[in-house]
N, C-alpha and C positions, 0 to 999 in steps of 0.2 A: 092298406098298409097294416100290418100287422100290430097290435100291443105290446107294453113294455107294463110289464106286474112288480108290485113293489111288496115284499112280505118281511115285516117286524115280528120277528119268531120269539115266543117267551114262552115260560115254562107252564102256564095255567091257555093262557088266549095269545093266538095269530091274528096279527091287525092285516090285513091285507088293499091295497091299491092298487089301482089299472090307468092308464094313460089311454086316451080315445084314440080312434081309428090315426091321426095325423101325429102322433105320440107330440101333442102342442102341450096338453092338459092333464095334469094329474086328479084322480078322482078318489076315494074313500069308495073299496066297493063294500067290506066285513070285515067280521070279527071272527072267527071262528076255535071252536076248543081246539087246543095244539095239538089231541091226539088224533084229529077229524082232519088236518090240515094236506095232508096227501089227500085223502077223499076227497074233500073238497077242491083240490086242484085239479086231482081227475077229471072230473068231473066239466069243472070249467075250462079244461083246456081241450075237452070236446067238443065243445060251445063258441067255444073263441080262437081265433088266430092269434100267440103270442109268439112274439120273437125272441124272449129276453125275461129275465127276472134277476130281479135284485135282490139280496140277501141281506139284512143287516149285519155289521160285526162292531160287536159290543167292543170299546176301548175302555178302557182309563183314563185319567187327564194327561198320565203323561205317555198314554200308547201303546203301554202293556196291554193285553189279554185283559177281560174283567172274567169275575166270578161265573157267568155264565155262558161264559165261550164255549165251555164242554159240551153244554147240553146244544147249542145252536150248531157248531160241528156235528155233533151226530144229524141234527137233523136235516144238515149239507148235505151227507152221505146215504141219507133214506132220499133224498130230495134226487142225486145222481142215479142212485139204482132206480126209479120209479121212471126218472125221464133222463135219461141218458144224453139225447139230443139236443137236450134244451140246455141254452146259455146263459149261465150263471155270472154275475156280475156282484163282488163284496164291496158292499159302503159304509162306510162309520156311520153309526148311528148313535153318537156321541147328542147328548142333549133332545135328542128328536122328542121323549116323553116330557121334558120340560116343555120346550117349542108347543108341544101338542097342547099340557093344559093351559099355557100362557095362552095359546089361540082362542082355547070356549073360554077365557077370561073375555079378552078381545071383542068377543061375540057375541056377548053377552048372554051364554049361557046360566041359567038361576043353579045355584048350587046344586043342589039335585042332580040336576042333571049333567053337571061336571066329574060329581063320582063316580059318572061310568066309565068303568076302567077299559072298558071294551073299545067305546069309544075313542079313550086317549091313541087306545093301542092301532086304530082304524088311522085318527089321526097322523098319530106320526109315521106309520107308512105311506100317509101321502107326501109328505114331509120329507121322505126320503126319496123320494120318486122327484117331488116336485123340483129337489136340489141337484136331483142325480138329470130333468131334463134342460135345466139352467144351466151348471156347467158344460152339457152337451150342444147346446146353443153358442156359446162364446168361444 
C-alpha cells in the first residue's frame, strides 16, 4: 500500500511526515530548508510509493487566512507544477506547533533540546498526519 506524507511548510524549515506502508501510523521523517523542499521530495518520491500529501493551511482562530498563507500558496503551486499527479489534500494546522512543543514537554525532552525548531516543525507534521489518519478511521 502506498504512503500518505504530511508537510508543515514555513518560511525558514519544512517539517515533514510519512505514514508506514498500512497508512495505520504516522512517523516524523525531516526537517528540511524550505528552499530544498521540492528536492527533497524528488527525490523521495523516487524511493517511495506515495499516494497522497497533505499540505498544512495556516488559519486564524477565527478561520481567516493567517499571515503566511501567501507564502504556503506559492509553495502549493511549485508543489502542482513539479508533481502534477500527485494528490493534494489541505488541513488546518491551527495549533499543530503548540501540540508539537507541549508533546517534547510531555516527553521529557531537557530544554535544549526543545529549541529545536526543526524538530517542533518535524513534530507537528506528524500531528497533522496523525489527525488527518484519525478522522479517516471513524
Amino acid at each position: 500500500m502506498p504512503r500518505i506524507l504530511a508537510i508543515d511548510y514555513g518560511i525558514k524549515r519544512t517539517g515533514i511526515a510519512v505514514t508506514d506502508e498500512l497508512q495505520i501510523i504516522a512517523s516524523g521523517l525531516t526537517t528540511v530548508a524550505s528552499e530544498n523542499s521540492i528536492a527533497f521530495l524528488k527525490e523521495y518520491f523516487l524511493k517511495e510509493e506515495v499516494i497522497k500529501v497533505l499540505i498544512g493551511e495556516p488559519k486564524q482562530m477565527n478561520g481567516e487566512p493567517s499571515e503566511s498563507t501567501p507564502i504556503i500558496e506559492k509553495f502549493v503551486t511549485d508543489f502542482k507544477t513539479h508533481f502534477p499527479e500527485m494528490k493534494i489534500v489541505r488541513v488546518d494546522e491551527r495549533f499543530t506547533s503548540k501540540i508539537a512543543f507541549q508533546t517534547m514537554i510531555d516527553s521529557g525532552l531537557k530544554k535544549k533540546q526543545r529549541q529545536n525548531k526543526g524538530l517542533i516543525d518535524e513534530i507537528a507534521a506528524t500531528i497533522l498526519l496523525q489527525d488527518y489518519l484519525t478522522r479517516k478511521m471513524i
